[in-house]
C-alpha positions in Angstrom: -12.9 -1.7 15.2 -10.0 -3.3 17.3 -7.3 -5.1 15.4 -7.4 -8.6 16.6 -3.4 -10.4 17.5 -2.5 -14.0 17.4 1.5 -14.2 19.3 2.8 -17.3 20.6 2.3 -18.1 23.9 4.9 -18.5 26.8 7.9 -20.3 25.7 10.7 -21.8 28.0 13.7 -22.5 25.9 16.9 -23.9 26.4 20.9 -21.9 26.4 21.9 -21.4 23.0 19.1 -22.4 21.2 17.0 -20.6 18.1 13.8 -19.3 19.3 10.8 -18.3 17.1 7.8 -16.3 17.9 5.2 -16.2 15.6 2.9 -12.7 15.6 -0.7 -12.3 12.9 -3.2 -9.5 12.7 -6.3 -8.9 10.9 -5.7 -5.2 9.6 -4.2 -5.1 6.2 -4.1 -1.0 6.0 -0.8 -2.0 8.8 1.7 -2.4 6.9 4.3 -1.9 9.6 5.2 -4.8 12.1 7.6 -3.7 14.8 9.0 -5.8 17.3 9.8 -4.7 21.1 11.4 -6.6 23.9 10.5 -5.6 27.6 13.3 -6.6 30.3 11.9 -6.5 34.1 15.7 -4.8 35.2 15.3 -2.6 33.0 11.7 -1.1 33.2 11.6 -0.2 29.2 10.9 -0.7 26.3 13.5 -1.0 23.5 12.2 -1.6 19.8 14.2 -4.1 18.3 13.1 -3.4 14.5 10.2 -3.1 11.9 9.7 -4.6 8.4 8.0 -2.9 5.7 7.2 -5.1 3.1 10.2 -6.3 2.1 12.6 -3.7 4.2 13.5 -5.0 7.8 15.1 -1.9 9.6 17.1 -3.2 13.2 18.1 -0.9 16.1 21.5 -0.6 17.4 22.7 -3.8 15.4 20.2 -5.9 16.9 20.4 -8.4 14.0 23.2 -9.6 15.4 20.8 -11.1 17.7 17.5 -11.0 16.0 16.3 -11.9 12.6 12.4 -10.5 11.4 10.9 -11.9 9.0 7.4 -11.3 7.2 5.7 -14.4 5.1 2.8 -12.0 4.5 1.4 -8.4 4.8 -0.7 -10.0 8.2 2.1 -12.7 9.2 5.3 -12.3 10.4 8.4 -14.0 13.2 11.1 -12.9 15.5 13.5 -15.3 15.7 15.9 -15.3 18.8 19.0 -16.7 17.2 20.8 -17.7 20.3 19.0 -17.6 23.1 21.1 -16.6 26.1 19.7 -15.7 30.0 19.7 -12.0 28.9 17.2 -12.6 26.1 14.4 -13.4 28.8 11.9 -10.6 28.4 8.6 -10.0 27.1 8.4 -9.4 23.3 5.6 -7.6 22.1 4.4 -7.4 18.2 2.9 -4.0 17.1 1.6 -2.9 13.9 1.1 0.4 12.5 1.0 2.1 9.4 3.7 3.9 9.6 7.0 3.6 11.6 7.8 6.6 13.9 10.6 7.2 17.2 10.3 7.9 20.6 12.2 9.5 22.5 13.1 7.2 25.5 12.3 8.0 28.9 13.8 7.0 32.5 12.5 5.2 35.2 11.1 7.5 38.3 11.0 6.7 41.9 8.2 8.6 44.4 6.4 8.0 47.2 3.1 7.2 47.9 0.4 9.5 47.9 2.4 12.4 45.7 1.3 13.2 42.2 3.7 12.2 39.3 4.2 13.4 35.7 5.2 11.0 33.1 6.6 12.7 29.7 6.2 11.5 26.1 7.4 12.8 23.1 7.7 11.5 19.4 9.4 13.2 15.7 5.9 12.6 13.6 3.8 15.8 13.5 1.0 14.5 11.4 0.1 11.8 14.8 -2.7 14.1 16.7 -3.7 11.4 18.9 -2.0 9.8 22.3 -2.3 6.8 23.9 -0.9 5.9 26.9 -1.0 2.0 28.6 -0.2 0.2 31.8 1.5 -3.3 31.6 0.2 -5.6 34.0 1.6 -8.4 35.7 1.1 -11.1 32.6 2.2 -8.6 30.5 -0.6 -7.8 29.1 -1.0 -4.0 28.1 -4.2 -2.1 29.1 -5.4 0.9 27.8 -5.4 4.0 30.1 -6.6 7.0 27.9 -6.2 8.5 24.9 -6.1 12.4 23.8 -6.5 14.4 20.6 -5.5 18.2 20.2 -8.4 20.4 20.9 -10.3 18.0 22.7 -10.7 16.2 26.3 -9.0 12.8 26.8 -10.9 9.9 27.3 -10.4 7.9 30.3 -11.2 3.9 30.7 -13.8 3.2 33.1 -10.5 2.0 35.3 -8.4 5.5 35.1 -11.2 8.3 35.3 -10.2 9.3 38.9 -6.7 10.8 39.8 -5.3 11.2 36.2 -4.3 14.2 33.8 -3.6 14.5 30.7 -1.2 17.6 29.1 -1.3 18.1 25.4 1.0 21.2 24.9 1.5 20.2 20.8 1.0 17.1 18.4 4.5 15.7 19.2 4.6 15.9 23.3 2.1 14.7 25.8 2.8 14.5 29.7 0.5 11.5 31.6 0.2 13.0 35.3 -0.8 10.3 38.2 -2.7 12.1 41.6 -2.0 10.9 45.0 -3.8 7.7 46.2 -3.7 6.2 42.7 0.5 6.0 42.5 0.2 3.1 44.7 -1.3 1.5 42.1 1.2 1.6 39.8 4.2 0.4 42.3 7.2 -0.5 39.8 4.6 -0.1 36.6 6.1 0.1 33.1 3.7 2.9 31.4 4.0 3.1 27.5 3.3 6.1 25.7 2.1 5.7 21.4 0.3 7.4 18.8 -2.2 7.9 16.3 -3.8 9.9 13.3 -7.0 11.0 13.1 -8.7 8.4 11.0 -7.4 6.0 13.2 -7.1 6.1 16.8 -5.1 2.8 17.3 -2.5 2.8 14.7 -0.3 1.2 17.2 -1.7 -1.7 18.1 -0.5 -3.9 21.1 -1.6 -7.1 22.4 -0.8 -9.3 25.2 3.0 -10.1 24.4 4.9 -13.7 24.9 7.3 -14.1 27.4 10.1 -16.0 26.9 12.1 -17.3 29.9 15.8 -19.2 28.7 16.5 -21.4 31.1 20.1 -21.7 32.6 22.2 -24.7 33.2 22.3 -26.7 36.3 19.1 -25.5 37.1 16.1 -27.2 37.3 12.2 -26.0 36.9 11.0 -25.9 40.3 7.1 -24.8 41.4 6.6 -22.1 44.3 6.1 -22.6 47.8 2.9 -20.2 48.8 2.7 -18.7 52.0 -0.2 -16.4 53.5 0.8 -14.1 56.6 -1.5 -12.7 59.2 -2.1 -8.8 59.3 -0.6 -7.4 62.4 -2.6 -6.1 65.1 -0.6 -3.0 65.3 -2.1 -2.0 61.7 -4.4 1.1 61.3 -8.1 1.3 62.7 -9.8 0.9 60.0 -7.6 -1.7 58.1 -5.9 -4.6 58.0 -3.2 -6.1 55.1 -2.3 -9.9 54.6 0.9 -10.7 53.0 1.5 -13.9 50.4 4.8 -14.9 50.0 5.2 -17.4 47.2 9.3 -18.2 47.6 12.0 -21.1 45.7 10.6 -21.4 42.3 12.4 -21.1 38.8 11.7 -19.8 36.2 10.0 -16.6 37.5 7.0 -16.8 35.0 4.0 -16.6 37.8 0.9 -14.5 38.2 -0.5 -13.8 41.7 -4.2 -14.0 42.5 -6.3 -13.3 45.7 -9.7 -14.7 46.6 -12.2 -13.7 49.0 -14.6 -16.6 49.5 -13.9 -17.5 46.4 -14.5 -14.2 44.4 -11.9 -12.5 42.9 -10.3 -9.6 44.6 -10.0 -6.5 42.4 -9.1 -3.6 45.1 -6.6 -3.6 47.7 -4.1 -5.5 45.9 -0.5 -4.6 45.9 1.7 -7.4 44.0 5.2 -7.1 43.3 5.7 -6.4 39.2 8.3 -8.4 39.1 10.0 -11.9 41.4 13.1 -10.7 43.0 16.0 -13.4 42.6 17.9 -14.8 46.0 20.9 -17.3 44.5 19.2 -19.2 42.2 15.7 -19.1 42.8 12.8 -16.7 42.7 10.4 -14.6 45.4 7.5 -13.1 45.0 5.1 -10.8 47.2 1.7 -9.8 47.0 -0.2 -8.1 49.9 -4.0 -7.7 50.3 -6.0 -4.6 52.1 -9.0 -5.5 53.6 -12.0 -3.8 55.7 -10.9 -4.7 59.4 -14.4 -6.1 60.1 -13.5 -8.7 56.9 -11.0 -10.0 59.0 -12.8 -10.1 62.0 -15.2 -12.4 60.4 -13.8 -16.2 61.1 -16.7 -16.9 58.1 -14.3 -14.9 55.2 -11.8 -17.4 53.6 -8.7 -15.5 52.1 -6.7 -17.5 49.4 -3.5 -16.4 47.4 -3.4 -18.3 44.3 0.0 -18.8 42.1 -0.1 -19.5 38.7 3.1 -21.0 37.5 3.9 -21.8 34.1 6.4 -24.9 34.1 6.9 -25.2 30.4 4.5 -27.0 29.5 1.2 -25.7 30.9 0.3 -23.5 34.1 -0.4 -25.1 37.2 -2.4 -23.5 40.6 -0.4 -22.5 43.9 -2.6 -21.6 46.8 -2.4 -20.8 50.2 -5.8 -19.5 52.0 -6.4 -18.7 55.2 -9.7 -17.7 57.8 -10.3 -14.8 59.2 -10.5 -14.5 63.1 -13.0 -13.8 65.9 -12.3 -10.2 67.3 -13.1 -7.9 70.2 -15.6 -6.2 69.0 -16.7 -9.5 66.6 -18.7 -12.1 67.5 -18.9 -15.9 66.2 -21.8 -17.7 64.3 -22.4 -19.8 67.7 -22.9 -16.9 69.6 -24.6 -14.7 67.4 -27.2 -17.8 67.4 -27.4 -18.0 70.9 -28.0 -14.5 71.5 -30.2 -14.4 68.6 -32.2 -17.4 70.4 -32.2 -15.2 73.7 -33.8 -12.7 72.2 -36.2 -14.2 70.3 -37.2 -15.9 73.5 -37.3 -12.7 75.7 -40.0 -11.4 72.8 -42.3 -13.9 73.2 -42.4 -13.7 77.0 -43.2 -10.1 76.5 -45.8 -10.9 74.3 -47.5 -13.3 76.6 -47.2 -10.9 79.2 -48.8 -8.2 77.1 -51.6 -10.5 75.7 -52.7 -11.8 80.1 -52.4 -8.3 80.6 -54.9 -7.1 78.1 -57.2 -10.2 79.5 -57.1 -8.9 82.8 -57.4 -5.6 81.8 -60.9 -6.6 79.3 -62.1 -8.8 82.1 -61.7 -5.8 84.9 -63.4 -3.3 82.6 -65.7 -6.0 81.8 -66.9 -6.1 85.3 -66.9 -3.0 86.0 -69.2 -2.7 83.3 -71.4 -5.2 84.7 -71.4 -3.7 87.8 -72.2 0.3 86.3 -75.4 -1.6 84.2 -77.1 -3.4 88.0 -76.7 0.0 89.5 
C-alpha cells in the first residue's frame, strides 16, 4: 500500500525571514525523514539531512542554514532559518527506513532522437530493488519503473516504450532513454532510489513544496500569455504552436494546453524551468499538432498559465482558431456542397423512377399488342 504525504503547499516568503515546512506520513515502520532541496540551476538533488528519532544528521554543515525537527515518529519540519533568494527551490520530504548515500550524478546534454544512459549507484547492498522517477513541471515526482535482481523491471503504463533498464549488481543500476522519447524529457531532472524486498517503496516521495523568497524592490507581477501561429514552412505532416507567457515574478507557473477544451497530453514540449531577463520571468511551451487539426478553423487552441501569486493560483490564457487551408474546406462550404449533392441525388432519382415508368408502360404495350395478335 502507498504511503500517503501531507507537505505544505507553495509558500512565498519574504528576505531574511524564518520559513517552516511542515511534512506527515502514515507509515510508522519509516522511521527515517530526510529532507532534499531541488534548485532549477542546478538540475539536482542535494539531501540536506535526516532525523532518526531523536538524531538529526546535516550534510555539508547545512544547519547553518537549516534546522529539522521531528514532534513525532509520522510528523516532522524544515525550517529555513533565513531565507535568502538562493534558498528558492523545491524541498521534498522522504521517508525510509533506513538512511543510505548516493552517489551524485551530472547533468547530460544530447540531442534529439539519440538514446541516453543515466547511471545510479548507492553503498547499501541489502537494497535489491530500484526506482527511478521523473520530476514534472509542479514538481511533482512520477514514477517511471522499478527493478529487482533476477527479474524484469516493471514499466508505468507511461514509460513501456523506448526505455531500458541495466541491473549489473544490487548497488548500480543504469536507466537508458531510446530515441523519440528523449524529447520528452527536455531539461528533466530524473531521480534514482531504492528498496528491499519486503518493501518496494522504502523511499517514499511526494509532490514537494516550492518555496519562492521574494527579493526587494520587486513586486509580484502575473504573466502576459501569448499564442504564436505554426509557420507554413513546417514539415508535411505537422504543425507546432508556440505560447509564450513573458514579465511575471515570481516564476512559480504551470503551463497547460487545450484543444477544444480537452486537455492536451501528446505533443507538448514546455520549458522545465522560466528563464530570467532583468528582473522578470519567461516561459515557453510549444504544441505539435496533426496539420489537418490546424486546418480546421472549428479546433480552438488555448495555452493556459497557472500562476501562483502568494496567495492562491490564478488562470492565464491565450487561445487561438485554427485556419481554413488549401486542401481544407469551411463549415459554409462543406454545407453548400453537401446541399449540391444531396440535390444532384434526388434528380437522379427522379430520372431513374420516369425512366422505369416509361420503360413499364413501353413493355406494357408491347404486351398488349403481343396478346391482340
Amino acid at each position: 500500500m502507498a504511503v500517503k504525504f501531507q507537505q505544505s503547499s507553495s509558500i512565498i516568503a519574504n528576505q531574511n525571514a524564518s520559513v517552516s515546512i511542515e511534512c506527515s506520513h502514515d507509515d510508522s515502520s519509516l522511521t527515517v525523514m530526510l529532507w532534499y532541496q531541488h534548485r532549477p540551476d542546478t538540475r539536482s538533488m542535494m539531501l540536506i539531512g535526516y532525523t532518526y528519532a531523536i538524531n538529526t544528521n546535516y550534510e555539508n554543515e547545512l544547519e547553518k542554514q537549516f534546522k529539522m525537527e521531528r514532534t513525532t515518529l509520522l510528523n516532522g519540519s524544515l525550517t529555513v532559518l533565513s531565507a535568502s533568494p538562493s534558498h528558492s527551490a523545491v524541498y521534498f520530504c522522504a521517508a525510509n527506513a533506513t538512511a543510505i548515500i548516493f552517489d551524485p550524478s551530472s547533468p547530460k546534454t544530447v540531442h534529439q532522437n539519440t538514446s541516453v544512459e543515466i547511471n545510479c549507484h548507492h553503498d547499501d547492498n541489502n537494497m535489491e530493488i530500484m526506482l527511478w522517477y521523473k520530476q514534472l513541471q509542479n514538481g511533482q515526482l512520477k514514477l517511471i519503473v522499478y527493478s529487482y535482481i533476477g527479474f524484469s523491471p516493471d514499466f508505468e503504463e507511461d514509460f513501456q516504450e523506448n526505455f531500458g533498464i541495466k541491473r549489473p549488481d544490487t548497488q548500480t543500476g543504469t536507466l537508458s532513454i531510446f530515441n523519440k522519447r528523449v524529447r520528452d524529457f527536455q531539461v528533466s531532472v530524473l531521480i534514482c532510489t531504492k528498496g528491499t524486498e519486503t518493501n518496494s517503496q522504502p523511499v517514499c516521495f511526494r509532490q514537494g513544496t516550492r518555496l519562492i523568497v521574494q527579493e526587494p524592490n520587486i513586486y509580484i507581477t502575473e504573466p502576459k500569455v501569448k499564442i504564436f501561429k505554426p509557420s507554413e514552412k513546417e514539415g508535411p505532416r505537422s504543425r507546432t504552436l508556440v505560447c509564450v507567457a513573458s514579465g511575471f515574478y515570481p516564476d512559480h507557473v504551470t503551463v497547460t494546453w487545450l484543444i477544444n477544451g480537452d486537455k492536451a497530453e501528446n505533443g507538448v514540449s514546455t520549458d522545465s524551468v522560466p528563464q530570467r531577463k532583468d528582473k522578470y520571468y519567461t516561459i515557453t511551451s510549444r504544441l505539435m499538432i496533426p496539420r489537418e487539426k490546424w486546418y480546421n478553423p472549428t479546433n480552438t487552441f488555448k495555452c493556459n498559465v497557472l500562476f501562483f501569486n502568494k496567495f492562491n493560483n490564478t488562470d492565464h490564457f491565450d487561445e487561438i482558431k485554427g485556419i481554413e487551408g488549401k486542401n481544407a474546406i469551411s463549415r459554409e462550404k462543406y454545407m453548400k456542397t453537401t446541399q449540391a449533392a444531396k440535390l444532384s441525388y434526388t434528380v437522379l432519382i427522379l430520372k431513374g423512377l420516369v425512366y422505369g415508368v416509361f420503360v413499364g408502360a413501353l413493355v406494357w404495350k408491347l404486351q398488349g399488342t403481343i396478346g391482340k395478335q
